[in-house]
C-alpha positions, 0 to 999 in steps of 0.5 A: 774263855768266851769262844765268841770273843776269840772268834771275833777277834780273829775274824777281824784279824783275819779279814785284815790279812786278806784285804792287806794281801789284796784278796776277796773273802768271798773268794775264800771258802772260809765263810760259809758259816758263822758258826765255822768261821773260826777254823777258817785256817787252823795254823793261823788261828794257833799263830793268832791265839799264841801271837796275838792272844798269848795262849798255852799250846797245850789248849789246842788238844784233849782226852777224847774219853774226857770229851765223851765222858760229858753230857750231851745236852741239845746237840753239845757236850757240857762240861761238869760244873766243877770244871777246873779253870779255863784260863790260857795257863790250866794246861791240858784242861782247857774247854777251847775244844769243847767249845770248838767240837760244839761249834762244829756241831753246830754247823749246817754242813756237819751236820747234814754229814753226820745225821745218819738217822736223817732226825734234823739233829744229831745224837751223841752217838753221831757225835762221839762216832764222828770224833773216833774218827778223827781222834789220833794217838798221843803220849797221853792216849787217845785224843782230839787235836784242833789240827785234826778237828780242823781238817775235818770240818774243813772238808766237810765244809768243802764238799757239803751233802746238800747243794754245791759248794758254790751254791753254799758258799755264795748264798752264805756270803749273801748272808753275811753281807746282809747281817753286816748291812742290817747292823751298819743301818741301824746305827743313827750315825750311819743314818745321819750320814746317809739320810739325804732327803732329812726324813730320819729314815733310811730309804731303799734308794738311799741304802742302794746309793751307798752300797753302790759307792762302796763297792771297792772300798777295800781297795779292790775294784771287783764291781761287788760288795764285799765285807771289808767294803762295809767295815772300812766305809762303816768306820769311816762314817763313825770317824767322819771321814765318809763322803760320796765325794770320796775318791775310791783310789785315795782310799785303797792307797789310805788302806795300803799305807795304813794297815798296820795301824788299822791291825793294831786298832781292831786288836785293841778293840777286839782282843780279849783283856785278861783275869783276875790273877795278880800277874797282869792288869785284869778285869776286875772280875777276870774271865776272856770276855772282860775288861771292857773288851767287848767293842765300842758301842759302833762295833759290829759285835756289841748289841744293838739292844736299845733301852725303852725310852721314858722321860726318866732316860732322855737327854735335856734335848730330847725331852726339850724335843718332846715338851714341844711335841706334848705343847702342841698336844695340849693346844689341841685338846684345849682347841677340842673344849673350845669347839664343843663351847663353840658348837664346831665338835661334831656330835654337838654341831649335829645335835644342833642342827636337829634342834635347829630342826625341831624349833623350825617345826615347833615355830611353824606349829605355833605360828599356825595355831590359832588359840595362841593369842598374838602377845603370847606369841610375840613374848615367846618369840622375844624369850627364845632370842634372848635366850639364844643371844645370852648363851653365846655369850656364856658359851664366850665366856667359857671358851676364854676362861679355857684358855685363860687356864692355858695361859695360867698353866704356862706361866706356872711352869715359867715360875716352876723353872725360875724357882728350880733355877734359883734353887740351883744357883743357891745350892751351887753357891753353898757349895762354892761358899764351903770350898777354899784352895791354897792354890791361888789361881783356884781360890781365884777362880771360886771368887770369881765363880762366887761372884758370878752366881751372886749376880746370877741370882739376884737377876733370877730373882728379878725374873721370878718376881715379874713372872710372877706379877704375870701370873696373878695378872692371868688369875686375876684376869680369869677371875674376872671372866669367871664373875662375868659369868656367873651374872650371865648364867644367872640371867641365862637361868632367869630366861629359861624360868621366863621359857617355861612359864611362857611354855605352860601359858602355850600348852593351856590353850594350844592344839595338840600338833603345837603340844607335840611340836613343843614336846619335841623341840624340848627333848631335841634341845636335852638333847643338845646339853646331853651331848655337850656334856658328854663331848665336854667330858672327853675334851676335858678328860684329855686335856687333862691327861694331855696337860699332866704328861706336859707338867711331868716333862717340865719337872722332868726338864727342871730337874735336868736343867738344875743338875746342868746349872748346878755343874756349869756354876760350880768349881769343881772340888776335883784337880784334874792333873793330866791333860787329854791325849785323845785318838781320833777313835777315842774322842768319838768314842768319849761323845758316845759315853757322854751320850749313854750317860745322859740317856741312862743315869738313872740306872747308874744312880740306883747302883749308887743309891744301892751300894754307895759307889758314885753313879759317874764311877759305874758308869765309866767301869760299865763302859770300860767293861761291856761299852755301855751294853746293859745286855751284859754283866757288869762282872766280866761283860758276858751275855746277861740271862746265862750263867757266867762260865768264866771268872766269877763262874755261876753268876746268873741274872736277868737284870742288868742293875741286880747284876752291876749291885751284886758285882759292885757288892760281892766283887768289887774292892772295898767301897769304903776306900772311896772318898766323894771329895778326893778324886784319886781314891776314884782312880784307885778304886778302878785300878784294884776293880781291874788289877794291880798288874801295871803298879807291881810293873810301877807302870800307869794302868792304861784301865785308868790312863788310857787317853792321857798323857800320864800313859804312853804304851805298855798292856796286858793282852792276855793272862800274864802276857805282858806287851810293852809297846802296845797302846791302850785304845779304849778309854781310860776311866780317869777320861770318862770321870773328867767329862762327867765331873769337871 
């Protein structure tokens, strides 16, 4: 049994209560603690564990000297490895007060109260002085009831050691306002909603304008931002339903006419499913926190934990969006080799200029330098501008073979994509070309799908024959600058040898300010090459770095727009007989798994290609049992990187993949009952990974048919605890399967 999922779930249940009965939770000292909050009011917690949950009342007390008997481990009692089962129905050995006395010790306030030696923590004799305290005597002896740790805890929560009550209580519910409001703006559609100016980030005025407006969105006009504002303007905005154009009193009426309905949604979403016993639909790998229970992927429970993005995890959207971005990348490191060809890159510019320099000096030295006969100096004048005209021309040259290059790499990504695209289309119609359906209308439509593809390749045949032709008009094209460039280097090369006879003709008879003006112009013009070279490395260098992440993301988008062709030229093999009877809330919620799908089937293939369970199936088993959260086991939606405490108890593992490989392996039913061709040996599969309970009732799983017309009502809130008329708001996996497969 998870604490922290019964405490959520009676928060929300709780939080309902009081905004149905028109009160302000920061009017009731019930929040001063996170850690707390779950003895906001002991009588109604109990109604709500039996009512709602469908506990044992026998959970609600223990021995004391059982408690005392445990190890005291950083401020809380550990219970023996060996333990006995937690489920509702092991009576009298229930951990519930264990974990409820550790919660209490956990509290600020309790603590402050009880750490007589002023040490910040408390020890066990602190603690165990405290429950003698409070231990009352029953037919069993001695032992801690949660009305009497209630009580307690209630009023040392209402009259603290340190501060006020209204001090605590108002800088906690500070707290639990700014928690809330820090999970709300880091949803992206809560910042799509609010980002008014399109800059993707949400401003302090943009934050303020919206807490402003919400003030009263419970339905009460205090002028203060409550919780409940947060929460019903946060599943509006989820819904699509907000608008600054709102009219508040439209929606405190909406909130009075439909809190019943809003009750039923946040059990469905919060309250705990059931284990692994063959007397309910359970989780497949049992425990109170399973069974997909733990919040959509908007609630304000689940994790906010985000996947680091690489190509292999983006939608074809978003590597669409970082194709450009890499484009654009490219253009300027090509620009960047252009410009040291050019002469505009600054080191090579300067380097110029101080040649520049050197020749006006060397110039003016043999100008003024009398032994150099008049013909030698006109032949030296002639070579050096020659020279200069034929290294434009090669620098020219060369800043068109470069981007001539460019062109060539576009174009062969062009081909790339035509040849992927075709291949594609072939594999979709080898796939058709096996398929036939007695079933007319299907037969008729594979026909026509058949045809379709026909059509489709003969076309990108076509295209892939002209861009082709282009491309080796672009080799070509380069081909002929590279001929041209060579016969200009080879006449560049012929005018230096020219340079340097002339040179060695100069320093026979010229003086030696002329000789050391000449040594200087020399080392100046190295100078140039050297630093070219250089500049001409490093633009190259990250041209290439710039123009390979570029081809990894076009394979990248080859192989996602061939997976895409594949599924929209193809008939699926699959009969889909049911239709979709969505919720508002579920059809959001269908869009957010398609989302997790694209953004992470790579993780759900490597279980595939691990265990042979099809990629589509876990995942929709990983929405349906942690909503997607990779911060959870696959087993029973615990906390990864803990040991698992409840069925299967003693699990630990760090990474999500290992965990869902081990759960799918050692925990799961039998993989070899799983057809690739026949879909419902995929719903049978799911329903013995969540439990037979509703086929011994003859009754549809909601696990599976949840959102479908082939399920009404009917679901196991707790261990055993069978509730006819309730329904099922999570997605059913046949749901999830459709989207993936059809």
């Amino acid at each position: 049994m998870n604490l922290e999922s019964l405490k959520l779930g009676f928060q929300s249940y709780i939080e309902e209560k009081l905004a149905e009965s028109g009160k302000n939770i920061q009017e009731q000292n019930t929040l001063k603690d996170s850690d707390i909050s779950i003895f906001m009011y002991s009588n109604e917690f109990k109604d709500y564990l039996v009512e709602e949950v469908g506990a044992d009342v026998s959970i609600f007390s223990k021995s004391l000297s059982e408690i005392m008997s445990m190890d005291f481990v950083d401020g809380k009692f550990v219970e023996p490895e060996d333990s006995n089962s937690d489920t509702f129905e092991s009576e009298n050995r229930s951990s519930i007060i264990t974990d409820l006395v550790n919660s209490a010790l956990g509290n600020e306030n309790v603590i402050n109260a009880l750490d007589t030696d002023k040490s910040g923590n408390l020890s066990k004799e602190e603690a165990e002085m405290f429950l003698g305290q409070i231990a009352q005597t029953d037919e069993n002896g001695t032992s801690i009831s949660f009305d009497k740790l209630s009580e307690a805890v209630t009023e040392i929560n209402n009259n603290p050691t340190q501060g006020t009550e209204e001090e605590n209580l108002a800088e906690s519910g500070s707290n639990i306002i700014n928690r809330l409001l820090d999970k709300v703006y880091s949803n992206k559609t809560v910042i799509k909603t609010l980002d008014e100016d399109g800059d993707g980030v949400l401003s302090d005025e943009e934050k303020a304008k919206f807490e402003e407006f919400i003030k009263g969105y419970d339905g009460n006009n205090t002028g203060e931002l409550t919780e409940a504002d947060i929460k019903r303007a946060f599943d509006d905005i989820i819904d699509g339903k907000f608008s600054y154009d709102n009219d508040l009193e439209e929606v405190s009426k909406e909130i009075d006419d439909k809190v019943e309905e809003e009750l039923e949604d946040k059990a469905a979403e919060t309250t705990p499913a059931t284990g692994t016993s063959s007397s309910g639909g359970t989780s497949s790998a049992g425990g109170f926190s399973g069974g997909g229970t733990s919040g959509s992927s908007n609630s304000f429970s689940s994790s906010n934990a985000t996947e680091p993005k690489t190509i292999e995890n983006m939608s074809l959207e978003e590597l669409e969006s970082e194709k450009t971005k890499k484009e654009s990348e490219v253009k300027d490191a090509q620009e960047g080799v252009n410009e040291v060809y050019s002469g505009e890159n600054s080191a090579v510019k300067s380097a110029e200029e101080d040649c520049e320099k050197a020749k006006e000096a060397y110039d003016e030295a043999v100008e003024n330098d009398d032994n150099i006969s008049e013909e030698l100096k006109q032949q030296r004048e002639d070579n050096l501008n020659a020279i200069a005209e034929k290294e434009d021309t090669v620098d020219g040259l060369k800043i068109d073979i470069n981007n001539k290059d460019g062109e060539i790499t576009e174009q062969e990504s062009v081909v790339s994509a035509d040849k992927s695209n075709i291949s594609a289309l072939e594999s979709a119609l080898s796939s058709l070309s096996g398929q036939s359906s007695d079933d007319e209308e299907k037969q008729a439509e594979i026909n026509n799908k058949k045809a379709e593809l026909e059509t489709k390749i003969t076309e990108a045949k076509n295209k892939l024959e002209k861009d082709e032709e282009k491309l080796d008009t672009l080799k070509d094209e380069k081909q002929e600058l590279e001929t041209q460039l060579e016969t200009e280097e080879n006449a560049l090369s012929e005018l230096e040898k020219e340079r340097s006879e002339i040179e060695d003709e100069i320093a026979k008879v010229c003086g030696p300010e002329t000789k050391e003006a000449m040594q200087a112009y020399n080392e100046a013009k190295d100078n140039v090459q050297t630093v070219k070279d250089t500049e001409l490395k490093t633009a190259q260098d990250k041209l290439t770095t710039a123009q390979g992440e570029l081809d990894k993301i076009n394979e990248q988008i080859n192989v996602k727009q061939a997976e895409k062709t594949e599924k929209e030229n193809s008939v699926s093999d699959f009969d889909f007989d049911f239709e979709l009877n969505l919720s508002d809330r579920q059809a959001n919620e269908l869009e957010l798994f398609k989302e997790n799908w694209e953004k992470n089937k790579d993780k759900y293939e490597a279980v595939e290609e691990a265990t042979g369970m099809p990629a589509e199936l876990v995942a929709a088993i990983h929405w349906r049992e942690g909503s997607g959260n990779f911060d959870t086991y696959l087993h029973n939606g615990q906390k990864l990187g803990q040991t698992t405490t409840i069925v299967p108890k003693g699990i630990y593992f760090e990474d999500w993949t290992e965990a869902a490989i081990d759960a799918v392996t050692n925990y799961g039913s039998d993989l070899s009952t799983i057809d690739p061709d026949n879909i419902e040996t995929y719903y049978n599969y799911a329903e013995h990974y969540n439990g037979m309970g509703y086929a011994n009732k003859g009754l549809p799983s909601p696990y599976v048919w949840a959102g479908t017309d082939n399920y009404e009502k009917g679901k196991y809130v707790a261990d055993g605890q069978f509730d006819p008329n309730y329904v099922d708001q999570q997605l059913g996996v046949a749901v999830m399967l459709r989207a993936l497969l059809e």
